[in-house]
C-alpha positions as CSV (number, residue, x, y, z in Angstrom):
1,X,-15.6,9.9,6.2
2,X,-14.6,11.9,3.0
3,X,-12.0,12.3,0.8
4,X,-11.5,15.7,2.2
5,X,-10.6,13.7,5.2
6,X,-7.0,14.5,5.2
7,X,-5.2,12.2,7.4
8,X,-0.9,13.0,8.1
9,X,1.2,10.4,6.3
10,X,3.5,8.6,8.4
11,X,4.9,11.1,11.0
12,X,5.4,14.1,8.6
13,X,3.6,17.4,7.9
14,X,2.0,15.9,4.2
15,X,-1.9,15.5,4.6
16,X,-3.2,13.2,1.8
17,X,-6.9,11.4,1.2
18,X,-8.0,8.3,3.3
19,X,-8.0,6.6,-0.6
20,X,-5.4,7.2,-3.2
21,X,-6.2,7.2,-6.6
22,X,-4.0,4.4,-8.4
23,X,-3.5,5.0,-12.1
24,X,-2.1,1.7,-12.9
25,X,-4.8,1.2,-15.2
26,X,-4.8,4.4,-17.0
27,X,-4.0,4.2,-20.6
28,X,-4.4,0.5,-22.9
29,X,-1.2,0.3,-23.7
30,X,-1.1,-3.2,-22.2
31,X,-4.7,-4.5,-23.2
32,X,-6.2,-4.4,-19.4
33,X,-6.1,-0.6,-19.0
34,X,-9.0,2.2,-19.9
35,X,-9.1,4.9,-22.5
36,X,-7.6,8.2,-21.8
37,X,-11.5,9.4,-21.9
38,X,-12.1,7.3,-18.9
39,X,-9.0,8.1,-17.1
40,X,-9.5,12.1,-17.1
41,X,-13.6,10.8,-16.1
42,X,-11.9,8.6,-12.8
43,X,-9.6,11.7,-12.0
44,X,-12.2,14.6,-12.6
45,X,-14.7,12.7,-10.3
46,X,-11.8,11.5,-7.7
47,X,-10.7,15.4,-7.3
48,X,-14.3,16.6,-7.6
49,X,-15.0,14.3,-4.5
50,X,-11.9,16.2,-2.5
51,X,-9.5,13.4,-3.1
52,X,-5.7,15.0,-3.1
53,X,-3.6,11.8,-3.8
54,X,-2.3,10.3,-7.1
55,X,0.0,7.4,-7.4
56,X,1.7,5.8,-10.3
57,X,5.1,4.1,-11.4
58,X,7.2,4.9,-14.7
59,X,6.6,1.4,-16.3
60,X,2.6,1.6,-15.4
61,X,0.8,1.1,-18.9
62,X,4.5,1.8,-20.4
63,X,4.9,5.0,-19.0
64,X,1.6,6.2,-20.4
65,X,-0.4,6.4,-17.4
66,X,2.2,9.2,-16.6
67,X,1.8,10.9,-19.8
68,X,-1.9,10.9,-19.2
69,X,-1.5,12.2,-15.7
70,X,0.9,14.7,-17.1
71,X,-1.6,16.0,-20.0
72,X,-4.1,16.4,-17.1
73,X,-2.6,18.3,-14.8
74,X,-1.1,20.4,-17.7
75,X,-4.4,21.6,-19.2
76,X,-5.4,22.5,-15.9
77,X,-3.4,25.5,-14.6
78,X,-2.6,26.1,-10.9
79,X,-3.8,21.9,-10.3
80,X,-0.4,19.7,-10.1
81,X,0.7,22.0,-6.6
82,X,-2.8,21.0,-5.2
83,X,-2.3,17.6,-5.6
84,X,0.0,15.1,-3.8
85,X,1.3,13.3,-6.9
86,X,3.3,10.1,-6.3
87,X,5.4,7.5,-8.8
88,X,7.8,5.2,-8.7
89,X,11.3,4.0,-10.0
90,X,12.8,0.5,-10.6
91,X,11.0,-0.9,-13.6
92,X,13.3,-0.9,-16.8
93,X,12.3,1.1,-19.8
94,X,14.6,0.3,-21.9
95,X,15.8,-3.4,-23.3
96,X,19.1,-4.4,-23.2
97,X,20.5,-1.4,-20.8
98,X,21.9,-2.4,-17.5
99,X,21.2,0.9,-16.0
100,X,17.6,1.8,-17.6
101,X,16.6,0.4,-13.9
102,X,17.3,-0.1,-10.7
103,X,18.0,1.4,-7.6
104,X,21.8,3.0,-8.6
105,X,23.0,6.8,-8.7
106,X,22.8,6.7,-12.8
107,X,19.3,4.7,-12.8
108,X,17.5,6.4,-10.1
109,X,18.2,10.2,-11.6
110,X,17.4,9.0,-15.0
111,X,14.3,7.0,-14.3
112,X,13.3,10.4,-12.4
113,X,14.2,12.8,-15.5
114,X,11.8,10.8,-17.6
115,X,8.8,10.2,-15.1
116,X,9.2,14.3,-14.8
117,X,9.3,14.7,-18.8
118,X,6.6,12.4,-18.7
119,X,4.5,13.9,-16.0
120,X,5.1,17.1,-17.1
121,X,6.0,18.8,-13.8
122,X,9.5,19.5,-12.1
123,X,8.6,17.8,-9.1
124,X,7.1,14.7,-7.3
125,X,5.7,14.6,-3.8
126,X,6.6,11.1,-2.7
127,X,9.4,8.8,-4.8
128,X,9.0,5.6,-4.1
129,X,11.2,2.4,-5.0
130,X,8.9,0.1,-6.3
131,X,11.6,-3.4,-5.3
132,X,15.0,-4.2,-3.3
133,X,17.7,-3.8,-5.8
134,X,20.0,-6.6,-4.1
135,X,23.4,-5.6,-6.5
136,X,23.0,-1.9,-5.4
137,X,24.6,-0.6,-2.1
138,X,21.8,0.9,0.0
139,X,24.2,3.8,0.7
140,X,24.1,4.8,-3.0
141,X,20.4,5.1,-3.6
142,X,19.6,6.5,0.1
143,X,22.9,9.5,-0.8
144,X,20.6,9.8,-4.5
145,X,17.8,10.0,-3.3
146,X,18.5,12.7,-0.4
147,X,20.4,14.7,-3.1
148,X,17.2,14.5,-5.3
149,X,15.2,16.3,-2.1
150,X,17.5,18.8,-1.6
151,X,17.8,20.0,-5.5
152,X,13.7,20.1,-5.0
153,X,12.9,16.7,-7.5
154,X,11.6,15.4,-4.7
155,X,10.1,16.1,-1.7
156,X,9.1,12.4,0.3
157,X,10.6,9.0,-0.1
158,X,8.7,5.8,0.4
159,X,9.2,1.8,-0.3
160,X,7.0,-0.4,-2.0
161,X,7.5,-4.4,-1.8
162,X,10.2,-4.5,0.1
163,X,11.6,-6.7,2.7
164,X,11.1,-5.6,6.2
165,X,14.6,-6.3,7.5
166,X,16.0,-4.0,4.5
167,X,13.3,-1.6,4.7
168,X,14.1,-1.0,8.7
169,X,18.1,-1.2,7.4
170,X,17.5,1.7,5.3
171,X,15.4,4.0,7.8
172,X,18.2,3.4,10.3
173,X,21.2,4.3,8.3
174,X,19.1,7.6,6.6
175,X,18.5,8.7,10.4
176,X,22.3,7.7,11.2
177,X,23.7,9.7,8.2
178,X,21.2,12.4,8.4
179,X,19.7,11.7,5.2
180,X,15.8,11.9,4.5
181,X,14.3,8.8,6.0
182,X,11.0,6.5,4.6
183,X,8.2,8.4,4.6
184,X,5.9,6.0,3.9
185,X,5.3,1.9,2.9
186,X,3.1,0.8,-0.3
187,X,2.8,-3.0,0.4
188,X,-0.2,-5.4,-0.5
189,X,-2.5,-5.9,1.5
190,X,-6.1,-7.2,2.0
191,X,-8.6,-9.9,3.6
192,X,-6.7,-12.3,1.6
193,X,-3.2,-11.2,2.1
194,X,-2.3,-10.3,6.0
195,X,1.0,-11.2,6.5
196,X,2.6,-7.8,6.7
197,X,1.1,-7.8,9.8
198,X,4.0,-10.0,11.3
199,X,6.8,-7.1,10.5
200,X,6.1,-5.0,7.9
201,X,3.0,-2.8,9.9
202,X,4.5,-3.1,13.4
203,X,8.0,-1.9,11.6
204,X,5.9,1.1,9.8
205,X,4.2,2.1,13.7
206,X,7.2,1.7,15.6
207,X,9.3,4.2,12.7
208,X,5.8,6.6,11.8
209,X,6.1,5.7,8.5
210,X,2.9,5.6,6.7
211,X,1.5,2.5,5.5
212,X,-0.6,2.5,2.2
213,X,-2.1,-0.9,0.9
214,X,-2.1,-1.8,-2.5
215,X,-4.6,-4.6,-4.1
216,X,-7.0,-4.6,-1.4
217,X,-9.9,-6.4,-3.1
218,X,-7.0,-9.1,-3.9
219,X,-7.3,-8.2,-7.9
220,X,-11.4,-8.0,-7.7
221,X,-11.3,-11.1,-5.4
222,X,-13.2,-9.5,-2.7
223,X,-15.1,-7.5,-5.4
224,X,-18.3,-9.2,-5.3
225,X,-18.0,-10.7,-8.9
226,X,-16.8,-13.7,-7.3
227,X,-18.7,-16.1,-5.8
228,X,-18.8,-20.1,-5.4
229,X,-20.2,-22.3,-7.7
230,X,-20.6,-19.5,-9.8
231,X,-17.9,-17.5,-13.0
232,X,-16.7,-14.2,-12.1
233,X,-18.6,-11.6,-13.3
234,X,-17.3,-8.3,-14.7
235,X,-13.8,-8.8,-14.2
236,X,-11.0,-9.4,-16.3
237,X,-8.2,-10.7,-13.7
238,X,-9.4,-14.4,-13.9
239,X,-7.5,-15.6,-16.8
240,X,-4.6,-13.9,-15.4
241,X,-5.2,-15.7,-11.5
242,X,-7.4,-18.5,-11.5
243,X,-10.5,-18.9,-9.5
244,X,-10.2,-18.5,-6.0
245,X,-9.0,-21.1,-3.5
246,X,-11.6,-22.9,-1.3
247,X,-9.7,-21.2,1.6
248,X,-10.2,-18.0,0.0
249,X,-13.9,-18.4,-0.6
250,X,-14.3,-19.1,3.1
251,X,-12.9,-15.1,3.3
252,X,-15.1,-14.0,0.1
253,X,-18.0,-15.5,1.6
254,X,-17.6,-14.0,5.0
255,X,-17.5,-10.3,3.0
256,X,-20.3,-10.9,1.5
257,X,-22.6,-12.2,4.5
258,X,-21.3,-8.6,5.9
259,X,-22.4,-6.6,2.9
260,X,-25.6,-8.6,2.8
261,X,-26.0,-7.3,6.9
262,X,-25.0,-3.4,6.2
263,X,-27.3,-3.1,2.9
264,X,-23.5,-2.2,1.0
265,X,-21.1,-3.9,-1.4
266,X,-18.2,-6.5,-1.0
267,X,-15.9,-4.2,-2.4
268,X,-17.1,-1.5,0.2
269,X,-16.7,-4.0,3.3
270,X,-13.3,-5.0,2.0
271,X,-12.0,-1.6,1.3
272,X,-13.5,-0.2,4.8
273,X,-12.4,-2.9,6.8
274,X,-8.5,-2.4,5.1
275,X,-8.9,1.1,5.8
276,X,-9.7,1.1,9.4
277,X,-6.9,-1.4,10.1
278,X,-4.2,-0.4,12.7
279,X,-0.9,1.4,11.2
280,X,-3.2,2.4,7.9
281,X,-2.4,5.5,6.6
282,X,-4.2,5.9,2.9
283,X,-5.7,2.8,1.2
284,X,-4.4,2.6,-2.4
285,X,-7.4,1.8,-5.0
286,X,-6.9,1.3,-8.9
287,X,-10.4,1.7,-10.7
288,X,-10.4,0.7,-14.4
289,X,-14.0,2.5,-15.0
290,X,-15.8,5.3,-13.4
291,X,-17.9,3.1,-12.4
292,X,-15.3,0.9,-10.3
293,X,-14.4,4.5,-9.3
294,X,-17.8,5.1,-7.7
295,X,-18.5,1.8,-6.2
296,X,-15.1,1.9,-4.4
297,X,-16.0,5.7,-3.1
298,X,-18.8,4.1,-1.6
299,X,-16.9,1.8,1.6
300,X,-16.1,6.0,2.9
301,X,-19.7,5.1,4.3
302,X,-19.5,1.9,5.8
303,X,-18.8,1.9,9.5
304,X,-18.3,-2.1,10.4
305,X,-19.8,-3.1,13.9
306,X,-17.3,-4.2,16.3
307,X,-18.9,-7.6,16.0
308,X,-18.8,-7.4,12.3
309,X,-15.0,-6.7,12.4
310,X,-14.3,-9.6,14.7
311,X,-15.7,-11.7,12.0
312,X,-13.8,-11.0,9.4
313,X,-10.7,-10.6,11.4
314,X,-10.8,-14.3,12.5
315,X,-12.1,-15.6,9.1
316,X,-9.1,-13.9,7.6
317,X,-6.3,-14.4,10.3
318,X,-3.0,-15.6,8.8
319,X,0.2,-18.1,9.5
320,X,2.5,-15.7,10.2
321,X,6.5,-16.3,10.0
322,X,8.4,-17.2,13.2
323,X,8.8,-15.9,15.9
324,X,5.3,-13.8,16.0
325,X,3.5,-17.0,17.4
326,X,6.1,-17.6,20.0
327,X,6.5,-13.9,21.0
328,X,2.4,-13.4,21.0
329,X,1.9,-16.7,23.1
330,X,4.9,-17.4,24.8
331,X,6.8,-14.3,25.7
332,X,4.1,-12.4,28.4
333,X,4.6,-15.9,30.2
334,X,8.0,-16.2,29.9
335,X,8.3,-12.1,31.3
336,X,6.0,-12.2,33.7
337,X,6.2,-15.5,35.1
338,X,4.3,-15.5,38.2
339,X,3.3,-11.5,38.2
340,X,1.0,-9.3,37.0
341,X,2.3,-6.8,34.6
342,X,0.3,-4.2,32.1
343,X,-2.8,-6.1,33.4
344,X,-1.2,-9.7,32.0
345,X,-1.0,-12.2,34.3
346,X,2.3,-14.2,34.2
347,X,2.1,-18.3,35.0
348,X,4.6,-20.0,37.0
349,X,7.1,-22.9,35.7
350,X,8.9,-24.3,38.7
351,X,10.5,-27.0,36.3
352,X,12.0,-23.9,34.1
353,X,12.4,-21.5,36.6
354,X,14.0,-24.3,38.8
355,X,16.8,-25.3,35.8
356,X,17.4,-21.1,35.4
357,X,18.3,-20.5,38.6
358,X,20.9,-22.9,38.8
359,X,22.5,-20.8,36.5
């Protein structure tokens, strides 16, 4: 696989990467980001590699991974319509103002006017909004946000860290009122975090919505520069996280005995194994150094083993939320009770089917 790989996201016509390029760490306006030197170096070698897909948010590094983005693109005439360029709205900008952020008609087109000032382009390919805004009608931002496609601002919408029940609430009442519907998902996950798998993926599979992960070396936990007994190594997160969890080095230590088997990285295992994952569209990754940029590039070559997969699958399984047990477990029984259906076999209750049929 390549970046020139172009996969469809969600069920629309948009073809993007197999691995965005985050820019969440572009600029040091917060302390943890990277110089503007070594954010054009990540881009230049991201695009030179056939990579198509950009994401960032107005608040990243205070807006100023935008501006850098922006600067980019500007200096490089005929670029920006190449590119499928992505940020998001929510974050507030501006201290003390009740509508610098948010998901409302006034916030939305504002926070969208800047990100465009900022990114110096009159259009972004996929909006997303970054968090549920619970003291916003959803009616308001869906009506914005389909006005903002048909003046041109926009052309996709996605959601990012949002609840599934809203998040399938929203998709319905765009398709009901015939208003653009979610394109696309940006949600975390990883080898350490799995439980979008209860609603969130099979929500994003049943509506074609794309799914893109965020974090999935769990903030350089499945990086490689941890390991147990010993101090992280190259990474700044841990001050910010803590160590990892015995539970958690059960996981890291399962990657690892991988790469050790395939001759590659822990980061390249992680990100390949996210990648591959059902309901994966585009796997979001955020590289702070060109060299971050090229070890991640380098999990486009891993191919796990079916065996190897397995592994980490059952390492890594989660506790997911009620009813998924119940339903996985209980409900072919319960169906097919004493049939063969889709190749399940049912069993037989007589005590439960005996109390039913009385009724």
């Amino acid at each position: 696989m390549t970046l020139d790989s172009y996969v469809s996201l969600g069920r629309s016509g948009l073809k993007v990467s197999p691995f965005c390029l985050g820019a969440m760490n572009f600029g040091e306006d917060t302390g943890t980001g990277c110089s503007v030197e070594e954010a054009e170096k990540i881009l230049g070698t991201y695009l030179d590699h056939g990579g198509n897909f950009v994401d960032t948010a107005n608040f990243y590094t205070n807006g100023h991974a935008e501006a850098i983005l922006g600067d980019y693109l500007a200096a490089r005439p005929g670029l920006r319509d190449r590119l499928v360029l992505a940020t998001k709205f929510f974050c507030n900008l501006h201290l003390g103002d009740p509508n610098g952020g948010g998901a409302g008609r006034k916030a939305v087109i504002g926070q969208l006017e800047e990100s465009l000032r900022r990114l110096r382009t009159d259009y972004v390919d996929l909006y997303w909004l970054h968090n549920y805004d619970w003291s916003t009608p959803l009616e308001e931002t869906l009506r914005t946000l389909d006005d903002l496609v048909t003046a041109g601002k926009i052309r996709y919408v996605g959601f990012s860290d949002t609840p599934a029940w809203f998040t399938a609430k929203a998709h319905t009442t765009a398709l009901l009122r015939g208003w653009t519907p979610i394109t696309a998902l940006q949600m975390e996950y990883s080898l350490l975090e799995r439980t979008i798998e209860g609603e969130l993926i099979p929500l994003a599979q049943d509506a074609g919505m794309g799914m893109l992960p965020w974090s999935p070396l769990k903030s350089g936990f499945l990086s490689g520069a941890y390991g147990r007994g010993r101090a992280a190594v190259g990474t700044r997160r841990s001050a910010v996280l803590g160590e990892p969890t015995e539970e958690q080095f059960t996981v890291i230590d399962a990657v690892a005995a991988v790469a050790e088997e395939t001759g590659t990285t822990s980061a390249a295992v992680a990100l390949s194994w996210v990648q591959n994952r059902p309901g994966v569209t585009s796997t979001l990754i955020g590289p702070r150094t060109l060299e971050h940029l090229e070890a991640n590039l380098k999990a486009l070559d891993v191919r796990l083993t079916p065996a190897q997969s397995a592994a980490l699958d059952e390492v890594s399984a989660p506790a997911l939320n009620f009813p998924y047990d119940l339903n996985r477990r209980v409900g072919p029984m319960l169906r097919n009770a004493g049939a063969t259906v889709d190749g399940v076999r049912g069993e037989v209750y007589p005590p439960l089917l005996q109390s039913t049929a009385r009724y």
